[in-house]
NUZA-595707 format. One record per residue (C-alpha): residue number from 1; x, y, z. Coordinates in nm, 4 decimals. Example, Ala and Ser with C-alpha at 12.3 -4.5 7.8 and 13.67 -1.06 7.14 Angstrom:
residues 2
[1,[1.2300,-0.4500,0.7800]]
[2,[1.3670,-0.1060,0.7140]]
end
This chain:
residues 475
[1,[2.0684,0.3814,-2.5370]]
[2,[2.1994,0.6249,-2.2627]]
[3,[2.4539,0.4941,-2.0230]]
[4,[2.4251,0.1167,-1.8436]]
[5,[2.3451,0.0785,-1.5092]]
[6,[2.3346,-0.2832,-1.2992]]
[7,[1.9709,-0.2344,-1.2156]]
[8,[1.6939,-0.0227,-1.3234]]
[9,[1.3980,0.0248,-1.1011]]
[10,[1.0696,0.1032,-1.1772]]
[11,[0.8702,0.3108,-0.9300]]
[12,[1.0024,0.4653,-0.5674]]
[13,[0.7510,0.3326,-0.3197]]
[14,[0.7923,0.0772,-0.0814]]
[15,[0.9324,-0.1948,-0.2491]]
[16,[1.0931,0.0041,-0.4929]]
[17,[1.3582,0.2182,-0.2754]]
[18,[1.3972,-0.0609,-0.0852]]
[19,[1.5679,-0.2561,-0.3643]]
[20,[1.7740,-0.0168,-0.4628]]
[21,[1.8827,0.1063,-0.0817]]
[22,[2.0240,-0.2293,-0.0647]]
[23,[2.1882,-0.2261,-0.4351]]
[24,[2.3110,0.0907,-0.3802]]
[25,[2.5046,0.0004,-0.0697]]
[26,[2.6427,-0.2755,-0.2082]]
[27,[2.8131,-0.0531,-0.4788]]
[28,[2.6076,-0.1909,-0.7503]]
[29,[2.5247,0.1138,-1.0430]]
[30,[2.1594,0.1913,-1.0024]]
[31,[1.8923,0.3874,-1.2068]]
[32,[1.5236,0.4537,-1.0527]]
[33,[1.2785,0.5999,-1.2345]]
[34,[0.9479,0.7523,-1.0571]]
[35,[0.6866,0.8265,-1.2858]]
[36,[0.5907,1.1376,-1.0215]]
[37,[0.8036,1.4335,-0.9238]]
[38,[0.9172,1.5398,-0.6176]]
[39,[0.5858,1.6401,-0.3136]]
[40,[0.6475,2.0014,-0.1914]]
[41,[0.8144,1.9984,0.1341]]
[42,[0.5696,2.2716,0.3052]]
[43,[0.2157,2.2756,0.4455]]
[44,[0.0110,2.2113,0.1135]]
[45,[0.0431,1.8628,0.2241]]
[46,[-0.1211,1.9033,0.5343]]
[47,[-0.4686,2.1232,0.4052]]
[48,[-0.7453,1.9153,0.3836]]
[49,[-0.8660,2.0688,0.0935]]
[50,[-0.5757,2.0393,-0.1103]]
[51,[-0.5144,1.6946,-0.0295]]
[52,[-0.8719,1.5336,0.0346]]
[53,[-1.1104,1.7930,-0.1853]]
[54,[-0.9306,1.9029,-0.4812]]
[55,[-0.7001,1.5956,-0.5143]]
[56,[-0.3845,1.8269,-0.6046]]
[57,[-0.1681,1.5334,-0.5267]]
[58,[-0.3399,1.2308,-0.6002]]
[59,[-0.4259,0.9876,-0.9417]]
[60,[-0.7171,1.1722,-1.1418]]
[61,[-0.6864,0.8829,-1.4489]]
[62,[-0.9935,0.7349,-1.4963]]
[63,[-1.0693,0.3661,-1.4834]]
[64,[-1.3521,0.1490,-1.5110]]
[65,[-1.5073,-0.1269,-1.3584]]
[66,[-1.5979,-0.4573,-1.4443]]
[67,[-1.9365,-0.2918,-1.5794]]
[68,[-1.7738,-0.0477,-1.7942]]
[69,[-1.8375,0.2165,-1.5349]]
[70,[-1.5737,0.5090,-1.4396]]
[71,[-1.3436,0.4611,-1.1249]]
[72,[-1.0312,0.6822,-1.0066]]
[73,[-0.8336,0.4748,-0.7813]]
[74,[-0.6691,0.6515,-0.4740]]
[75,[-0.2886,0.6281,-0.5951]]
[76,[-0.0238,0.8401,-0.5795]]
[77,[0.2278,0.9097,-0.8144]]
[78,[0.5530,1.1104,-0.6224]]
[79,[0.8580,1.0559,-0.4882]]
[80,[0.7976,0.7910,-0.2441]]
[81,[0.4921,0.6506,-0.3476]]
[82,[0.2393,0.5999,-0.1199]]
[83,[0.4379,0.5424,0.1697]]
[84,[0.4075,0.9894,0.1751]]
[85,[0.0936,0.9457,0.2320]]
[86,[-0.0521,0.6160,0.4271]]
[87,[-0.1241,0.6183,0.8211]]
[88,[0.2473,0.5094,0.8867]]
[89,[0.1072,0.1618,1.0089]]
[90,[0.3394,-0.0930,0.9956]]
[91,[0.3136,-0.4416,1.1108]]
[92,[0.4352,-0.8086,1.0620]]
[93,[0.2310,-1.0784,0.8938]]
[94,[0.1827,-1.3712,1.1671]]
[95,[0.3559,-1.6911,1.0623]]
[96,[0.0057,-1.8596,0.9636]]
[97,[-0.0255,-1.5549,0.6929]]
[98,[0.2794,-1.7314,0.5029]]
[99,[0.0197,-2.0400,0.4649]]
[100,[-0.2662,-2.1423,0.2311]]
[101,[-0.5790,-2.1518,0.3647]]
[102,[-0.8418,-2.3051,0.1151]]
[103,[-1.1769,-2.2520,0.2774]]
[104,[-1.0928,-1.8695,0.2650]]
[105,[-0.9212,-1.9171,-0.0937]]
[106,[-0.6316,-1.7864,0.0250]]
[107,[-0.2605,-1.9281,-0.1140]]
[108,[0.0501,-1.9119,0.0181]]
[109,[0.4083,-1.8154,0.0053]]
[110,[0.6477,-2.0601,-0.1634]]
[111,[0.8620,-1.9660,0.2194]]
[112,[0.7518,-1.9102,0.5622]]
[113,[0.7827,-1.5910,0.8225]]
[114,[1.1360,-1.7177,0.8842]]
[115,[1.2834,-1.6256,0.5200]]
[116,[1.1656,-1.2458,0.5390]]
[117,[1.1791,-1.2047,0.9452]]
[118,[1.5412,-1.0685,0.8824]]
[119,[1.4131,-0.8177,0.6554]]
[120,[1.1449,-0.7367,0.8796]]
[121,[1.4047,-0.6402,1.1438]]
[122,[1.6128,-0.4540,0.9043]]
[123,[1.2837,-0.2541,0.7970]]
[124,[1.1824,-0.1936,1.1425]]
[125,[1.5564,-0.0495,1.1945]]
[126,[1.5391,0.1701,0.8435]]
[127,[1.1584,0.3056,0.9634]]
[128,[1.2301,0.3795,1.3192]]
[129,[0.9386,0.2054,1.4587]]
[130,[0.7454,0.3422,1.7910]]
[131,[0.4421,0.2654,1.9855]]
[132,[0.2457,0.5213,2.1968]]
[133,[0.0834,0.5667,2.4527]]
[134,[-0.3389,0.5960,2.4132]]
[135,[-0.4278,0.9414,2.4661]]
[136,[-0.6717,0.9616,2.7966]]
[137,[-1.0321,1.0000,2.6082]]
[138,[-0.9400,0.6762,2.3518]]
[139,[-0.8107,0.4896,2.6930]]
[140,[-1.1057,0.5593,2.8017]]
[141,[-1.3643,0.4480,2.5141]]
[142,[-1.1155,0.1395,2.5007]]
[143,[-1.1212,0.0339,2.8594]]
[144,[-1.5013,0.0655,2.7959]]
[145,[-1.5148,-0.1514,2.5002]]
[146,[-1.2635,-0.4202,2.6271]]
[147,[-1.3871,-0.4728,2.9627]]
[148,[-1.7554,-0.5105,2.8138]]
[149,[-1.6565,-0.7830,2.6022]]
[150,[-1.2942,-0.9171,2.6526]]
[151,[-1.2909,-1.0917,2.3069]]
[152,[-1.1432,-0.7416,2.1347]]
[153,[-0.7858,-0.8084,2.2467]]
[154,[-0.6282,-0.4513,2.2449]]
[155,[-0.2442,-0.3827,2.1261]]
[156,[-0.0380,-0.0869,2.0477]]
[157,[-0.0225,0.0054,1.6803]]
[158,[0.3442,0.0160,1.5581]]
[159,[0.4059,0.3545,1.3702]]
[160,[0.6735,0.4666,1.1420]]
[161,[0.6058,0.7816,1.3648]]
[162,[0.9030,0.9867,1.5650]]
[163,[0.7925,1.1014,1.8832]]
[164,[0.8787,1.4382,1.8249]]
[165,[0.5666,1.4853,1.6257]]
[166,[0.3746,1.5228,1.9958]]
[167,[0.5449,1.8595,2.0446]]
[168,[0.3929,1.9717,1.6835]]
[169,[0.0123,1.9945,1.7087]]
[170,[-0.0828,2.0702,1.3578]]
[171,[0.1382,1.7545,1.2676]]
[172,[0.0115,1.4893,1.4814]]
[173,[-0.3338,1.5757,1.3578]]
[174,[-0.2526,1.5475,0.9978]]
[175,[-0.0089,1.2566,0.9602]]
[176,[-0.2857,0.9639,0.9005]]
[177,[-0.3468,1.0628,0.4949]]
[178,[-0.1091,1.3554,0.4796]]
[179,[0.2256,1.3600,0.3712]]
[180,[0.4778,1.5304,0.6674]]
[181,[0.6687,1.8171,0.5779]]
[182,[0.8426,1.8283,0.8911]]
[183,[0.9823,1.4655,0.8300]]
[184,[0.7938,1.3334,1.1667]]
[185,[0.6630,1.0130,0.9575]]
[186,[0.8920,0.7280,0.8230]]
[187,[0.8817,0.6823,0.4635]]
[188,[1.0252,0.5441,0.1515]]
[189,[1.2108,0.8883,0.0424]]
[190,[1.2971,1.0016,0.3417]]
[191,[1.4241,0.6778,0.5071]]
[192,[1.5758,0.5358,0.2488]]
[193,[1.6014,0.7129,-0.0805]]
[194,[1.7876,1.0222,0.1173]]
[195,[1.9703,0.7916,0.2403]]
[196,[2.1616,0.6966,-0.1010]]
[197,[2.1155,0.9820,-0.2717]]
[198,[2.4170,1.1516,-0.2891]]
[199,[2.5999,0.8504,-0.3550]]
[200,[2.8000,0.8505,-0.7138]]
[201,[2.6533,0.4994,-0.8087]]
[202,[2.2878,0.5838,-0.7525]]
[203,[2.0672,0.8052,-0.9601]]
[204,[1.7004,0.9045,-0.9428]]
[205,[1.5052,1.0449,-1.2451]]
[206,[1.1857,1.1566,-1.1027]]
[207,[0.8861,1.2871,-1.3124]]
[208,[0.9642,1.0702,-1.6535]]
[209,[0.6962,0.7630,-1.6792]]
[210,[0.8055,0.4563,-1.8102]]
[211,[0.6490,0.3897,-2.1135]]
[212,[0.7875,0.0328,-2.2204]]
[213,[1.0185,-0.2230,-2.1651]]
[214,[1.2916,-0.2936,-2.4079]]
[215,[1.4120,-0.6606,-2.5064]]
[216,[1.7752,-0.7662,-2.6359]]
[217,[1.7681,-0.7389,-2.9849]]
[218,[1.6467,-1.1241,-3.1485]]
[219,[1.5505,-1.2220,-2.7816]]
[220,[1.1871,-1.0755,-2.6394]]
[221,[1.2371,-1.3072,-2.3349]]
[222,[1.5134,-1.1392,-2.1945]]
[223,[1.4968,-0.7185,-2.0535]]
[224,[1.7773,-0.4933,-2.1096]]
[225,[1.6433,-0.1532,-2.0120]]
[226,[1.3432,0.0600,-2.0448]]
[227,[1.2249,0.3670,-2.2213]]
[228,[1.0707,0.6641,-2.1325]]
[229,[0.7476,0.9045,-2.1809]]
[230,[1.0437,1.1818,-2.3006]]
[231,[1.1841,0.9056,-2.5462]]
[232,[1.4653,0.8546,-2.3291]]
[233,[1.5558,0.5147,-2.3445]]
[234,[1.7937,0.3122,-2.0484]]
[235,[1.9671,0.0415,-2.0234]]
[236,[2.0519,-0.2307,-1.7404]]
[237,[2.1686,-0.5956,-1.6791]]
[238,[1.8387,-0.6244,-1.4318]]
[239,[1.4855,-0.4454,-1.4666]]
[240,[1.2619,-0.4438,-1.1633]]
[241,[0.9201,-0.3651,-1.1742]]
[242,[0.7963,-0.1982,-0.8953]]
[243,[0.6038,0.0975,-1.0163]]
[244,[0.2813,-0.0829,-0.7646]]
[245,[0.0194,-0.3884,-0.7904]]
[246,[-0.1886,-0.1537,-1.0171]]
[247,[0.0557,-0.0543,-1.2316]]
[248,[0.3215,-0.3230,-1.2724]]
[249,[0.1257,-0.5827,-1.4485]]
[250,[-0.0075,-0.3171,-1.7144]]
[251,[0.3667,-0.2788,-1.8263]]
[252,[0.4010,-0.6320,-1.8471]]
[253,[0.0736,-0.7094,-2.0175]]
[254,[0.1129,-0.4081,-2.2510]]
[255,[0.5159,-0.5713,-2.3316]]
[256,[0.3680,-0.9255,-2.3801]]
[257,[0.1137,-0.7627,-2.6194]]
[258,[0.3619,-0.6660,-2.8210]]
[259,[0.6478,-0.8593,-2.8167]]
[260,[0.3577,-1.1745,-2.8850]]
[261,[0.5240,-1.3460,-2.6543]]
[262,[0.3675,-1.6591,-2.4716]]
[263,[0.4636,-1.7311,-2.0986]]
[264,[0.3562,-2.0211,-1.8589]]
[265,[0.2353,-1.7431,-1.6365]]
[266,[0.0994,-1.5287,-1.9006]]
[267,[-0.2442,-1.5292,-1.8070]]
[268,[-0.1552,-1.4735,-1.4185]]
[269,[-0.0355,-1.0911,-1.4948]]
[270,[-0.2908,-0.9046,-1.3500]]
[271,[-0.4451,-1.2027,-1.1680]]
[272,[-0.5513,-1.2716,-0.7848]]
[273,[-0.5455,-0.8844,-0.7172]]
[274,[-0.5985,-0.8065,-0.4179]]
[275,[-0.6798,-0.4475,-0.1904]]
[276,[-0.8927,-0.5924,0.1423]]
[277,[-1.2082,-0.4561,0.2449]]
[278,[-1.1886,-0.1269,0.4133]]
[279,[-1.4271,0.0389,0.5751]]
[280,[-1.4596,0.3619,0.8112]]
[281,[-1.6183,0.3302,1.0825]]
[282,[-1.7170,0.7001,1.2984]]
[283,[-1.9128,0.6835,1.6333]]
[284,[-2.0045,1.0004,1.7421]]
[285,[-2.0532,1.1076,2.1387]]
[286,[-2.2660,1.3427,2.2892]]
[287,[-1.9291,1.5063,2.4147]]
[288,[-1.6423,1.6453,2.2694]]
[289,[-1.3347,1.4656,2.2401]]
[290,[-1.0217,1.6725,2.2680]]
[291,[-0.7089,1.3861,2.1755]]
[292,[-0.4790,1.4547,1.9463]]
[293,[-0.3145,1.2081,1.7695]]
[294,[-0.5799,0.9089,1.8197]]
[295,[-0.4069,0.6379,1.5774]]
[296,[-0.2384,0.4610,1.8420]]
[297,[-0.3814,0.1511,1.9130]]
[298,[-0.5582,-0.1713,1.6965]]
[299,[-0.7617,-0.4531,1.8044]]
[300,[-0.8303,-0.8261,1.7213]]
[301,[-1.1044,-1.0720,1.8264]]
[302,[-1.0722,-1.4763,1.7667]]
[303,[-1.4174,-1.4196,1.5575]]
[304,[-1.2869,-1.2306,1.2843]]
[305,[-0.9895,-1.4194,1.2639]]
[306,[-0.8762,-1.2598,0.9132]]
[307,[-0.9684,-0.8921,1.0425]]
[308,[-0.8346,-0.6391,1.2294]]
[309,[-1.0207,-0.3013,1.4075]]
[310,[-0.7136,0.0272,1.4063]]
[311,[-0.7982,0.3673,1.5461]]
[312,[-0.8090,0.6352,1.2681]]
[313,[-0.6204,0.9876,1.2831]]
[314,[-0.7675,1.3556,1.3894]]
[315,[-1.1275,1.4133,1.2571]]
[316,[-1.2671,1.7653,1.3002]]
[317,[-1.5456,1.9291,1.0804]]
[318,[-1.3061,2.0255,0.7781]]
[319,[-1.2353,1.6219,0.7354]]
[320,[-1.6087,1.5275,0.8253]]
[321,[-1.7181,1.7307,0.5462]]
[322,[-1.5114,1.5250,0.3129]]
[323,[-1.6806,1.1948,0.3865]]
[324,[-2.0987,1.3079,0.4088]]
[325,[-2.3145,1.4381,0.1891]]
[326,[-2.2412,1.7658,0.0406]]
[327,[-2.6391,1.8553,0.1589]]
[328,[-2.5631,1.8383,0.5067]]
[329,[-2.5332,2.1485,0.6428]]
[330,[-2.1821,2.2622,0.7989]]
[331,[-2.3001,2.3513,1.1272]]
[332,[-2.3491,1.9891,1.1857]]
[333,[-2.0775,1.9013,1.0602]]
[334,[-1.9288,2.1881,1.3137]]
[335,[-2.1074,2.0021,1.5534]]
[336,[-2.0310,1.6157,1.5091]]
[337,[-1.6654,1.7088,1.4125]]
[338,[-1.5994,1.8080,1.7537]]
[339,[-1.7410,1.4459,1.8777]]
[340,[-1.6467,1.2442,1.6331]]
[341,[-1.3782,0.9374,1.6663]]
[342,[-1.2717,0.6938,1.3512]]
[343,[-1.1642,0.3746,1.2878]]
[344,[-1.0177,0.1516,1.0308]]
[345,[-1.2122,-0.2054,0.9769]]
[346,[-0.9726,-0.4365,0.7869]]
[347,[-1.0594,-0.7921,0.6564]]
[348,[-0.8294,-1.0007,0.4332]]
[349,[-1.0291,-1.0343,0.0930]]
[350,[-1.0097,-1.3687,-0.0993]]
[351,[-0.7504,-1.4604,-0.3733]]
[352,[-0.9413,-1.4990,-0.7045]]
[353,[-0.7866,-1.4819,-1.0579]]
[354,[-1.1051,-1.3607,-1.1856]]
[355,[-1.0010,-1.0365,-0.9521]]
[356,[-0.7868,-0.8579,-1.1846]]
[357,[-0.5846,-0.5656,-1.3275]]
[358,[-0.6147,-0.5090,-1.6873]]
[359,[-0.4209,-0.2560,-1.9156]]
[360,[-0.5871,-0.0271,-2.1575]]
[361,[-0.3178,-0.0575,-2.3607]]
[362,[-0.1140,0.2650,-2.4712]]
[363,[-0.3934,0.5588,-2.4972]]
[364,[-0.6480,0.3340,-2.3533]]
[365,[-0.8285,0.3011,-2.0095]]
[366,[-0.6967,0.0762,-1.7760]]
[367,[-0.9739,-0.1984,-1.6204]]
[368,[-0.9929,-0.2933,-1.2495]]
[369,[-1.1653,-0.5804,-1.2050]]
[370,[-1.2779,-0.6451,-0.9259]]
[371,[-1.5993,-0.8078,-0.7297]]
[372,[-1.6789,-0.8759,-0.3677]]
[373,[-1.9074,-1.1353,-0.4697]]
[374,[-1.6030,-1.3479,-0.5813]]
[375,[-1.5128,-1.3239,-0.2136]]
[376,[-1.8294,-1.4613,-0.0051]]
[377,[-1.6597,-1.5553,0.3346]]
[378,[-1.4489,-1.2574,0.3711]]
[379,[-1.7576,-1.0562,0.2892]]
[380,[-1.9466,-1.1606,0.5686]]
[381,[-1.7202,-1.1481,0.8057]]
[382,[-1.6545,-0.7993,0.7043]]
[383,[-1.9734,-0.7092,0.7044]]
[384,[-2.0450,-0.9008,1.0695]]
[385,[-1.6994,-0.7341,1.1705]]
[386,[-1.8049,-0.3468,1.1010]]
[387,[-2.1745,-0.4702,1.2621]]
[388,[-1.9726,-0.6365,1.5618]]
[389,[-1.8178,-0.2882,1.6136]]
[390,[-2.0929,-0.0624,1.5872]]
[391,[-2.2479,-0.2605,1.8398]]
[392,[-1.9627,-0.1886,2.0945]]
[393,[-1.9720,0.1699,2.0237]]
[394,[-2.3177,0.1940,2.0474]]
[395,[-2.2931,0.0243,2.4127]]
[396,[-2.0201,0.2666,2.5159]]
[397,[-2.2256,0.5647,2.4695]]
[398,[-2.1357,0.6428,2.0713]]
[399,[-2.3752,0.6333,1.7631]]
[400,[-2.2051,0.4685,1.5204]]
[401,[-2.1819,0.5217,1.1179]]
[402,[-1.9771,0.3200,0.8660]]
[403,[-1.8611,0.3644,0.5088]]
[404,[-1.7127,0.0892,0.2667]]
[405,[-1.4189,0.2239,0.1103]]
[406,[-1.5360,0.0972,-0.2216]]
[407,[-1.3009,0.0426,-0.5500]]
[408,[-1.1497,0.3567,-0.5415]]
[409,[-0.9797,0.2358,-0.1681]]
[410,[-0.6734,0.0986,-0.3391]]
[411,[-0.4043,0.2261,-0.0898]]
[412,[-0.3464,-0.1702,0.0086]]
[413,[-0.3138,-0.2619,-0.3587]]
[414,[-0.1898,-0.6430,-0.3958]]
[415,[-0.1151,-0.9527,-0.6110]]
[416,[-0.1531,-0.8526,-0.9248]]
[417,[0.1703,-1.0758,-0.9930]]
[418,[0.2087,-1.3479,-0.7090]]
[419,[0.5260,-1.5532,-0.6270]]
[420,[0.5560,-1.9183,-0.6201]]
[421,[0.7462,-2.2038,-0.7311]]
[422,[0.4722,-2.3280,-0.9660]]
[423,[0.5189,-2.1317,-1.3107]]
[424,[0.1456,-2.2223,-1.4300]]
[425,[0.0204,-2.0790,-1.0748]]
[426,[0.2303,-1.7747,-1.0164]]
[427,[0.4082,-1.4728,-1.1827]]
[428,[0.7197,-1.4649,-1.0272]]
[429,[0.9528,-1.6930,-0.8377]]
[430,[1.0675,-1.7118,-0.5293]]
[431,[1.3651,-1.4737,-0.5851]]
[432,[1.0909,-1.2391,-0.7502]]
[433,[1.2169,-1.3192,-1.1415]]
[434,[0.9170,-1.3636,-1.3839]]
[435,[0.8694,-1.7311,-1.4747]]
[436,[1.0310,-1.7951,-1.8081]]
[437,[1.1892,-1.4442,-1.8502]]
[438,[1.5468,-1.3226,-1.8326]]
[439,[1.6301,-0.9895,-1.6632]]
[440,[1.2783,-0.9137,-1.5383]]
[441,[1.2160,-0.8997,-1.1722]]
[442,[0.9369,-0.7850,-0.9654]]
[443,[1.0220,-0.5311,-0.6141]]
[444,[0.6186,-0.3949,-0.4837]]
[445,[0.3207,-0.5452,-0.3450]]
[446,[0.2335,-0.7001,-0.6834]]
[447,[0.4348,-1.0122,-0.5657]]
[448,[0.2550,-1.0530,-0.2622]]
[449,[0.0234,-1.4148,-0.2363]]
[450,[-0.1856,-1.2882,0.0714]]
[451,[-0.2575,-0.9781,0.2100]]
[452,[-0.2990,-1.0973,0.5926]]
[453,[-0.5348,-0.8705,0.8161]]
[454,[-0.3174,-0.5852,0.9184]]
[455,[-0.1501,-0.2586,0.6748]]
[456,[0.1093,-0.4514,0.4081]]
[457,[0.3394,-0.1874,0.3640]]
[458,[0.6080,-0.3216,0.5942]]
[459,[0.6244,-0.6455,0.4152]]
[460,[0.6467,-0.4280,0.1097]]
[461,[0.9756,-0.2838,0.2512]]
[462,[1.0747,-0.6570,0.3512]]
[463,[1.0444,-0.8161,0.0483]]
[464,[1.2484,-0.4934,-0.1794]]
[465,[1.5101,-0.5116,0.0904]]
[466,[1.5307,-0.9145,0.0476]]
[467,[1.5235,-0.8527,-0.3091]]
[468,[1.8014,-0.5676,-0.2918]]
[469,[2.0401,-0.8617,-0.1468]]
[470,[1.9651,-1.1194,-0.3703]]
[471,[2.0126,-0.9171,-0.6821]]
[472,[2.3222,-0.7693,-0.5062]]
[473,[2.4782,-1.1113,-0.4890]]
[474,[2.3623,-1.2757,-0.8079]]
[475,[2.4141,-0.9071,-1.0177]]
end
C-alpha cells in the first residue's frame, strides 16, 4: 500500500469535507478521495444548455427501477459534490424532526437537536449564512397570497449566498442549479476544502473512484484503507464513507458480498432510503415579472405539517424550454418565460426499508428502489400540498402548472444507512461507526433517520463536522 494516513475519506460533498475540515485542523494526516475532478471555474457552469440540456456535468449512469426500467439519477460527481450545484438552501431541522413519529413511519435520532445544534452554528459560521430581502414583484404575489389566507406563514429563506452576488446580474439568475464561478455561493470546496488545502497534513486526490474497501489481512471486520479505479491502493487507521446516500451503501454491499461477511445490520445497507417528494410548481401571469434573484423566501402552513412551499430561482424561456414538451413551440415559451415564477413543494416522504438502494455489483447496474405507494400519508399530503398551492396562485391572478420531480430528483438523497443505538434497526451508531465493524465510519446523508420538511444539506455539514471532532479525539 502507498503511504498511511489517520483517515481516509470517501467522497467531497457535504458531509465529506466537513469531516476532514475538522481532522485536518486538528493536525490529524488526512486522504480524500473524490471520485469526480475538479468543475471549471468559468461560465460553462452557468449556460443552461450545458448544464440542464446536454448534462456536461451531471451522472449519465443508468439505473433502473423497481420494474426493471432505466433511470439516471440527478447526481453529481466533482469536487464538492452537490453542494456546487443545489439552491444554496440551508436550514435547521426543528427539534420535533429529531423524534419518531409512527403514524407517518418516520424514526428518529438516537439524540435530539441539542447534540448537533453546536455544529449547526459552526456550519452556519463556515457557510456564511444570509437572508434577503423579497424583491418588490414576489413581495407582492406574497402579500397577496398571505393576506388571503393567513395559514401560509411566510419566512426568509437562509442562503449560503454572499450579498455581493446582487451587483452581478448574470449570477443571481443562475445560482439556484448552477454552480458559481465567481464564488458568490457557499459550498463544500470552496468553504471548506480551500480552506485546508494547502495544509502539509491534508491531501485531495480528485478524479480516481474508489473501487473497494480493503480489510486487515485474517480480519474482514475491520477497514484499513481503500483501493482505487487506477489500482492505487491506500491505507488509513479510519475509513469514512461519504461518497452520498446513493453511493455509500453500494460500496458496502458490494464489500459484504465479498468478504461473506454477516452483520446485525446487514440487511439495513441500502434500507429506509429516502429523497422527499419534490415537485415544481410554475404559475404564470398575464404580466411580466422583472425580479432577479426570486429564491428568497419559503413558507409553512399547520396543514402540511411535514411540508414546506420555497420560491425557485430565475426562469426565462431558455430554462422553460427545459421543463415542457419539446412540441411546444418557442415563441411560447418566449412568451410564458417572461411571466413565469417557480416554486419548490417539499414533503417529508416516509421511512420504509422496502425503499432501497441496491448495488449492481462491479460491471453491473445499480437498482433504486423506490415507491410512493410505500408512503400513503406523505403522498397525499403532497399531493393536497401542490393542489393547496395552485389554488392560491390561481386566486392571486396566476395559472398554475406543477411537475413531480420523479426518481431521477435525487438531489435530497437520504438514509440509505441510518444511525441508531439498536444494531438490528440501524447501520451505524451514534458516533457514525457501522454496527459490528472496526474502522468503518459513515460522514453523508446516508446516516440520516429523517429527512424533516426543509433542504438537508446543512445537517449534512453538521453531522461531518460532529463527526470530524469525534474521530479527531478518539483517532
Amino acid at each position: 500500500m502507498t503511504a498511511k494516513h489517520d483517515v481516509i475519506i470517501i467522497g467531497s460533498g457535504a458531509g465529506g469535507s466537513s469531516v476532514a475540515y475538522q481532522l485536518a485542523l486538528a493536525g490529524k494526516q488526512v486522504l480524500l478521495i473524490e471520485k469526480g475532478p475538479f468543475l471549471p471555474r468559468d461560465a460553462s457552469t452557468l449556460s443552461v444548455r450545458q448544464v440542464f440540456v446536454d448534462g456536461v456535468f451531471k451522472n449519465h449512469t443508468v439505473w433502473h427501477d423497481a420494474g426493471g426500467r432505466d433511470v439516471v439519477p440527478s447526481e453529481f460527481y466533482n469536487v464538492g459534490g452537490k453542494t456546487k450545484w443545489y439552491g444554496a438552501a440551508l436550514f435547521r431541522f426543528r427539534p420535533v424532526e429529531f423524534e419518531a413519529e409512527p403514524d407517518f413511519d418516520l424514526l428518529d435520532w438516537p439524540f435530539g437537536y441539542d447534540e448537533l445544534e453546536p455544529y449547526y452554528d459552526q456550519a452556519t459560521e463556515l457557510l456564511r449564512i444570509n437572508t434577503f430581502t423579497n424583491e418588490p414583484e414576489l413581495q407582492a404575489l406574497l402579500d397577496r397570497i398571505t393576506t388571503a389566507d393567513p395559514g401560509w406563514k411566510l419566512e426568509p429563506l437562509p442562503l449560503g449566498l454572499s450579498k455581493d452576488i446582487l451587483t452581478n446580474p448574470d449570477e443571481a439568475k443562475h445560482f439556484d442549479g448552477f454552480a458559481s464561478p465567481s464564488g458568490y455561493k457557499s459550498d463544500a470546496e470552496r468553504n471548506l476544502i480551500d480552506h485546508i488545502r494547502g495544509r502539509p497534513n491534508f491531501k485531495l486526490i480528485a478524479g480516481d473512484p474508489v473501487a473497494e474497501l480493503v480489510a486487515a489481512p485474517g480480519d474482514p471486520r475491520r477497514i484499513i484503507g481503500v483501493k482505487c479505479a487506477d489500482g492505487s491502493t491506500h491505507e488509513a487507521q479510519t475509513i469514512v464513507l461519504a461518497a452520498g446516500a446513493m453511493t455509500s451503501p453500494r460500496i458496502l454491499q458490494d464489500y459484504l458480498r465479498a468478504s461473506e461477511i454477516t452483520l446485525p445490520c446487514g440487511d439495513l445497507v441500502g434500507a429506509n432510503f429516502k429523497m422527499h417528494m419534490n415537485s415544481a410548481v410554475l404559475g404564470f401571469s398575464p404580466f411580466k415579472d422583472h425580479d432577479v434573484l426570486r429564491k428568497t423566501a419559503v413558507l409553512f402552513n399547520d396543514k402540511f405539517p411535514h411540508s414546506s412551499m420555497q420560491c425557485l430561482g430565475w426562469i426565462d424561456e431558455e430554462l422553460l424550454a427545459t421543463q415542457v414538451p419539446p412540441e411546444m413551440p418557442r415563441f411560447l415559451d418566449r412568451f410564458l418565460g417572461k411571466r413565469a415564477i417557480g416554486f419548490w413543494a417539499t414533503t417529508e416522504d416516509s421511512s420504509s426499508p422496502q425503499n432501497r438502494i441496491i448495488s449492481g455489483g462491479p460491471g453491473g447496474q445499480p437498482v433504486m428502489d423506490y415507491s410512493l405507494d410505500r408512503m400513503e400519508k406523505a403522498r397525499k399530503e403532497h399531493q393536497a400540498l401542490v393542489d393547496a398551492w395552485i389554488d392560491r396562485l390561481l386566486h392571486a391572478g396566476l395559472v398554475g402548472f406543477e411537475k413531480y420531480m420523479g426518481l431521477a430528483g435525487t438531489a435530497h438523497a437520504l438514509g440509505s444507512m441510518v444511525t441508531g443505538s439498536d444494531p438490528s434497526k440501524s447501520v451505524i451508531d451514534p458516533h457514525g461507526k457501522v454496527h459490528g465493524m472496526e474502522g468503518l465510519y459513515v460522514g453523508d446523508g446516508s446516516a440520516l433517520p429523517r429527512a424533516s420538511r426543509v433542504n438537508p444539506s446543512l445537517t449534512i455539514y453538521a453531522w461531518g463536522l460532529r463527526l470530524g471532532k469525534h474521530l479527531a479525539a478518539t483517532g
